[in-house]
N, C-alpha and C positions, 0 to 999 in steps of 0.2 A: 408720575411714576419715576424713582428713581434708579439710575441703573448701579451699580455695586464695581468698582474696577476689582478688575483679573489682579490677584494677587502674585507675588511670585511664584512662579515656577520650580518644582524642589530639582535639584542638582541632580544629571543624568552620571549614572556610574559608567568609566569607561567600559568599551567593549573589544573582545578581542577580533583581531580582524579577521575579515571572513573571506575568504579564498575562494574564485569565481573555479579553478580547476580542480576537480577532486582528479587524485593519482588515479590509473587504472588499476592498482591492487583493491584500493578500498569501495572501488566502484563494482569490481566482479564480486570482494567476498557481500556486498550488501546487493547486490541481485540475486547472489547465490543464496543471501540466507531469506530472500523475501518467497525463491522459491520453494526452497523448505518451510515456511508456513504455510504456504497453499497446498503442498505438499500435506503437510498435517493435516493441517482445516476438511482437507478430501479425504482422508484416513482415518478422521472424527466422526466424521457424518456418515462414512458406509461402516465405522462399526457400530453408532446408534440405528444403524438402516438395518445390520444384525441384530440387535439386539430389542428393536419393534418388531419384527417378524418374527421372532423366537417366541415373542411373551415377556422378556426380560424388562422392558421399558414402557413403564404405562404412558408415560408422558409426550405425548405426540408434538406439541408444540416446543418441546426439546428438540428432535429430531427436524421438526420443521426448520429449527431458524438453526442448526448446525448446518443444513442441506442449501439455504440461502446463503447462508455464510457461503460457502465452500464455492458456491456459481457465482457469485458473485467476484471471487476471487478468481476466480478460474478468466470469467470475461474481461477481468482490468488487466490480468496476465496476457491474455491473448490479445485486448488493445495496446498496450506497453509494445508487444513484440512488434505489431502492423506497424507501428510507430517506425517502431527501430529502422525494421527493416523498407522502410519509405527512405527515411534520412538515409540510408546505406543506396538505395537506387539515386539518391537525387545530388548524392555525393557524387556518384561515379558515373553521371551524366555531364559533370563540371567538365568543363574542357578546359584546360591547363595551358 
């Protein structure tokens, strides 16, 4: 059995550098806007939750995976937050 040598390697295109601190402008308006999809995502799913109890929406496994969607987002929101606010108690437990 013979084995085959690794050929070149094709040339890596530089990258631009990646910055370990985001500002905290860009940091609020992209929590701000992840809450506005959840925001949505839960205003998707109770107007398909209207519109299955109306008659308007035959399709129930529409309404299903809108309504997962939406808790699901809802619980990565509320682990996100537990988060935060951990790191904010265990900041200001630091004694300086």
């Amino acid at each position: 059995m013979s084995v085959m040598p690794i050929g070149s390697l094709p040339a890596v295109l530089p990258t631009a550098p990646v910055s370990t601190s985001a500002p905290a402008e860009s940091t609020r308006s992209a929590f701000a806007s992840g809450l506005e999809q959840v925001q949505g995502s839960l205003d998707h799913a109770d107007a398909l939750g209207q519109q299955l109890a109306s008659g308007e929406l035959t399709d129930l496994h529409e309404y299903m995976a809108a309504s997962t969607k939406a808790s699901l987002a809802v619980e990565l929101t509320v682990a996100i937050r537990d988060k935060a606010v951990e790191a904010y108690q265990e900041i200001m437990r630091m004694q300086i």
